[in-house]
N, C-alpha and C positions, 0 to 999 in steps of 0.2 A: 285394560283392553281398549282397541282403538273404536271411535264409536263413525257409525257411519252418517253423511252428510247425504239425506233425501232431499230430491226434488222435490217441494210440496204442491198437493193441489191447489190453488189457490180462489179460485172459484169454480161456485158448480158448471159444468161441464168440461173445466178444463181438461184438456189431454197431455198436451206439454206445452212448451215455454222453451225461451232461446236466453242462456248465459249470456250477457252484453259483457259483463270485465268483472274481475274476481275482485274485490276489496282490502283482501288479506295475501301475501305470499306466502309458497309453502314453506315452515320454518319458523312461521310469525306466531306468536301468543295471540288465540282467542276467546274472549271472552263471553260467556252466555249472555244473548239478546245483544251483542254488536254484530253489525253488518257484514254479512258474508261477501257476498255477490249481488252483483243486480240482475234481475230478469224481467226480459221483456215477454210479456202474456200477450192475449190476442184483447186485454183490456189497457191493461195501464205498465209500463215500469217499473217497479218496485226493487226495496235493497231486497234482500231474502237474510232474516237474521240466524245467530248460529243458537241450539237448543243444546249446546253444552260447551265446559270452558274448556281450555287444552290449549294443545299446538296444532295446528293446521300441518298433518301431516303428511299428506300428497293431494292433489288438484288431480284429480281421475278421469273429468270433463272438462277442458279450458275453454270452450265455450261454443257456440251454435246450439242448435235446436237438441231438445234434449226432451224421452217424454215422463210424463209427473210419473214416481215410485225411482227411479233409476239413481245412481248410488254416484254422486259427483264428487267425492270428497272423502277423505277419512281426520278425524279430529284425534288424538290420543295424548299420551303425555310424552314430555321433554325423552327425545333417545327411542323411543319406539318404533317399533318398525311398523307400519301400514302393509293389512296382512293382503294378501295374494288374493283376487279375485277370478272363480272361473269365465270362459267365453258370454258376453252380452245376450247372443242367440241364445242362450238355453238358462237364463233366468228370468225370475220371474221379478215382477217391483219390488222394490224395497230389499232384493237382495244384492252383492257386491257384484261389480263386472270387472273388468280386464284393467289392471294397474294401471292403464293410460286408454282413456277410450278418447277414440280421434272426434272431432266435432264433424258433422257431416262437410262444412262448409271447406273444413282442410283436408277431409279425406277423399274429397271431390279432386282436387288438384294433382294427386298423387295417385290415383286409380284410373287408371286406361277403361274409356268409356264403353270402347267393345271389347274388353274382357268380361262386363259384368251382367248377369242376368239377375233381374227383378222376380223371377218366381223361382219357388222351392215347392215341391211337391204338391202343383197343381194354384198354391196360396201365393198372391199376390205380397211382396213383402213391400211396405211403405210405411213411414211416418207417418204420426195419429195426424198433425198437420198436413201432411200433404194430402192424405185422404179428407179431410174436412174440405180442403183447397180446390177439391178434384169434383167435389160432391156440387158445391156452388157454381163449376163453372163449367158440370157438363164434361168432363175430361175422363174420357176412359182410360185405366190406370194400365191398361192391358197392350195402351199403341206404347206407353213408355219407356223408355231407358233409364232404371233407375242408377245414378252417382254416388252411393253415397255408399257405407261398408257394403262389403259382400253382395254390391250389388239395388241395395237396398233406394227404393223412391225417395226422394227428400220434398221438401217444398219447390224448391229452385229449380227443382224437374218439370213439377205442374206447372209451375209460374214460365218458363222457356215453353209451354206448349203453344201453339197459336193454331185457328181455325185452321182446317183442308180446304178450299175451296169450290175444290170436286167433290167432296162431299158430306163437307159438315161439320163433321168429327174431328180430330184435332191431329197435329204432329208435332213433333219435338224439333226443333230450330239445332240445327249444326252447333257442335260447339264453337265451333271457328268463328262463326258469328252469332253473339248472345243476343237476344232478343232483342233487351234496353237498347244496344248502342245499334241497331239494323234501324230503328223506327227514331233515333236522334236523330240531330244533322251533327257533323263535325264538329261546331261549335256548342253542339248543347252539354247539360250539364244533371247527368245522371243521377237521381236521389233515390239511394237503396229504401225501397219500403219494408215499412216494418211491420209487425204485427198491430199495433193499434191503429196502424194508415189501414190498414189489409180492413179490420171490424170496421172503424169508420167506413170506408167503401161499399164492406157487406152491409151496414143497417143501412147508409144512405139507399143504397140500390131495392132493397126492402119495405123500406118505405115508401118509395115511389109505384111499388106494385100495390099499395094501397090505398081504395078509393076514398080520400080526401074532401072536404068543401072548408072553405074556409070563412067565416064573419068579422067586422071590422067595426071596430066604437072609437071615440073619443073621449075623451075625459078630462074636465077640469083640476088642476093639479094643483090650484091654489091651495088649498086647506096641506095636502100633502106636503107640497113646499117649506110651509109655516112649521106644522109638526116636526120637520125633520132637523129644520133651523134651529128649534127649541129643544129640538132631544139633543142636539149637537153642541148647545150653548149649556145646558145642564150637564151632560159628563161626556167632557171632549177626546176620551178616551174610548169609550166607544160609538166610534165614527158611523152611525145609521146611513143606510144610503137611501134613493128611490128603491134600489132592487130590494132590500130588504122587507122594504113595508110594503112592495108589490109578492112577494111572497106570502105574506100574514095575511094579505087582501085572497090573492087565488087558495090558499089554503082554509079560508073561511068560505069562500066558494065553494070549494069541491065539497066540504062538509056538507054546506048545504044545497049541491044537485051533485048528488052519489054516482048518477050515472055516466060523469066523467069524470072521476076519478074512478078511470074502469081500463080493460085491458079483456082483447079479443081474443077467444079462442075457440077453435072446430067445436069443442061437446057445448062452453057456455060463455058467456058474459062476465067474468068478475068483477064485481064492486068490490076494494079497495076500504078498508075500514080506518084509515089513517092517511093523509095529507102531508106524502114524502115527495117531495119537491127537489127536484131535479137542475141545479144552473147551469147554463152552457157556457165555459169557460174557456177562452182560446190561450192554451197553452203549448209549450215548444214544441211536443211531441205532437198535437193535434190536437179537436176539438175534444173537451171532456165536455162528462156532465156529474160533477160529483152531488149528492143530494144530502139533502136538510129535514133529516127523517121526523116525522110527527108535527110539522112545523104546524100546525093548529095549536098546539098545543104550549107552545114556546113562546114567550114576550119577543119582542120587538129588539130588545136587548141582546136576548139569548139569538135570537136570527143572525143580529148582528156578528156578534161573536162566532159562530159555528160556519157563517160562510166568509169572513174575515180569514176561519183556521184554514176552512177547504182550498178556496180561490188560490190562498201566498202557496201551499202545498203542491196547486194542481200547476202553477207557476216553477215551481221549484223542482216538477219531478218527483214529487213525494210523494203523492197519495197512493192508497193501499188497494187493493182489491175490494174490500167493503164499504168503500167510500161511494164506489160507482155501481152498487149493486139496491135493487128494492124501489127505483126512483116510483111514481106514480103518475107523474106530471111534470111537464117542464116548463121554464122560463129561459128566452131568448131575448137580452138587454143589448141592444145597439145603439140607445141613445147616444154616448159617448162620443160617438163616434158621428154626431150630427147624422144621424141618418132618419129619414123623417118614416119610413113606413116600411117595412120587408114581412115576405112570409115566408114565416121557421119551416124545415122540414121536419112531420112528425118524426119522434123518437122512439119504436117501437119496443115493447111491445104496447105502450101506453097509449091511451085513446085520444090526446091531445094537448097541444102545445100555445103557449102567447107568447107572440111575440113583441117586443116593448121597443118603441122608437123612441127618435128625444123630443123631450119637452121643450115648446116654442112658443113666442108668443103669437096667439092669431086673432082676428078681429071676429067675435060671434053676436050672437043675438039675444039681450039679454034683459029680460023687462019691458020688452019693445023700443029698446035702445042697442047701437051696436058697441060692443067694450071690447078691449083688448084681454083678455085671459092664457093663462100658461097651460097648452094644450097637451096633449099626448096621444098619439094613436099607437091601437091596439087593433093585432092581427090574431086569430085565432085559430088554428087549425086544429079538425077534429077527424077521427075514425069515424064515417060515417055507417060501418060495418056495428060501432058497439055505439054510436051516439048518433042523435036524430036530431031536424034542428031546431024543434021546439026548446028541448033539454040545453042545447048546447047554446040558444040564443037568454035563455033566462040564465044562463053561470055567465054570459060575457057583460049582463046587464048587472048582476050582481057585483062584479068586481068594479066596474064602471061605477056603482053606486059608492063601493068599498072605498075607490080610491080619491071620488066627491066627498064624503064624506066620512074620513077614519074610521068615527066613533064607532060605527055601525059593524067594523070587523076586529076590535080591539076589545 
């Protein structure tokens, strides 16, 4: 009996997820736990693997927004037929839909836009997406024309709406001219967004609605430099960096002043009982932050190794949903990049971020003599809604101390 291919949820709160390209054609032997399809969340990319072996015996969804429970797929064995699915409207998750369900994206192109009405019996009918979409930007679902089956809202409907100017509220842009190319010039050069641009956008925008102060140290990096010289001359296989043991440093931090490794919310305050460390990683798709869970708790070696796996992954398009899920705190590294000082934007829901510039030499003061030392500035930004700046000036003196003097956080 043929078994059915779910869209799965893939983290909490997810609603759906958009098919990017199927990995198997229909016809093809698959195997359990090889890659089905990819999908793009409103976190990360991911393949989506298959939970049993067989023939991939019809492709139900070829691809667009699709929401989590819905039946994209059927698996069975060699000669089988993939059994007959009722209409989509009147099932419920995880049960079968219609032998070929159109993706919104293509059933948009082949549905005559005033033929189709967006409500049925009073109920607005739209994607868990486009309501999420709608919800953020103020768009009443009600001025819309939804494209997509039967009428139904998609994203690309909310995303086409733009301000009234008479009064506020929104209207939906002609199809004749789409939004994107009204607000280009001729020459410019249109990049479809996607769902992880879309969340980047939303937490960016989120965070700036929160009041912020930020603190600024410097720190001598001699001793670190040495350390990391001699971890790398000892076993050159695992390559320690600064980030790494500026990780071991903020995670011995937060340990010790709990009340930033904290995260705000309306009833309380939570303090954070573990030091999951969050790196901002600039990858193809956009900035990630995959995390380095418990990292107090891990040598120097193991840091190594576990942001070595994440970084090549978050590079490659690989990481999973739980990679990017739990952070506590993050680190923002731009030395590389010769840049001497920037401040991170918090990453919510977490109460505060450092940000790490590169190491240079500068002339200081030192014994009452001036010396040249391998400096580094350190920018700090904090919730000042769950952290105050007493607390927040002793965790930045603390790392500062950490990364003078290893010993002290190792």
């Amino acid at each position: 009996m043929a078994t059915e291919v779910i869209l799965p949820r893939l983290g909490q709160g997810m609603e759906s997820g958009t098919i990017v390209k199927w990995l198997k054609a229909e016809g093809e032997q698959v195997e359990k736990g090889e890659p089905l399809f990819e999908l793009d969340t409103d976190k990360v990319t991911q393949e989506v693997e298959a939970e049993t072996s067989g023939v991939l015996l019809r492709i139900a969804v070829a691809g667009g927004e699709v929401p989590v429970g819905r039946t994209v797929a059927f698996i069975g064995a060699e000669g089988e037929e993939a059994p007959s699915v009722p209409d989509a409207s009147s099932s419920e998750p995880g049960s079968s839909y219609q032998s070929v369900v159109e993706s919104e994206s293509a059933a948009e192109s082949r549905v005559p836009a005033t033929s189709l009405s967006s409500a049925a019996n009073g109920r607005i009918k739209a994607s868990p997406l486009a309501r999420r979409i709608a919800r953020e930007r103020g768009v009443d679902l009600r001025s819309l024309r939804g494209t997509g089956p039967d009428g139904r809202i998609v994203a690309e409907d909310v995303e086409r709406a733009e301000p009234d100017e008479s009064g506020g509220s929104y209207q939906t842009v002609p199809e004749s001219q789409p939004a994107a190319e009204s607000r280009l010039p001729a020459t410019g050069l249109s990049i479809p967004v996607t769902n992880v641009r879309r969340t980047i956008a939303r937490r960016l925008t989120q965070a700036w609605e929160v009041p912020v102060f930020q603190l600024q140290a410097s720190a001598d990096m001699t001793r670190v430099n040495a350390l990391v010289a001699r971890l790398r001359e000892r076993d050159p296989e695992v390559r320690v960096t600064v980030t790494d043991l500026l990780t071991k440093v903020c995670a011995a931090a937060l340990m010790r002043h709990r009340e930033v490794n904290a995260e705000w919310t309306e009833e309380a305050i939570v303090l954070h009982p573990s030091a999951n460390v969050g790196i901002a990683v600039a990858a193809p798709q956009g900035l990630v932050v995959p995390v380095i869970r418990g990292a107090e708790r891990l040598s120097l070696a193991e840091i190594a190794a576990v942001r070595t796996d994440l970084v090549g992954r978050a590079r490659d398009n690989k990481l999973r949903t739980e990679d990017l899920e739990g952070g506590t705190f993050t680190i923002s590294n731009l030395g590389m990049f010769a840049v001497e000082s920037f401040t991170a934007v918090l990453n919510p829901p977490q109460a505060a971020i450092v940000a790490c510039g590169a190491t240079e030499d500068r002339a200081v003061a030192s014994g009452g003599e001036v010396v040249v030392r391998p400096m580094v500035t350190l920018t700090a930004t904090f919730d000042h809604r769950a952290v105050d700046g007493a607390p927040a000036a002793g965790f930045l003196q603390t790392v500062k101390e950490g990364l003078e003097d290893p010993g002290l956080a190792l």
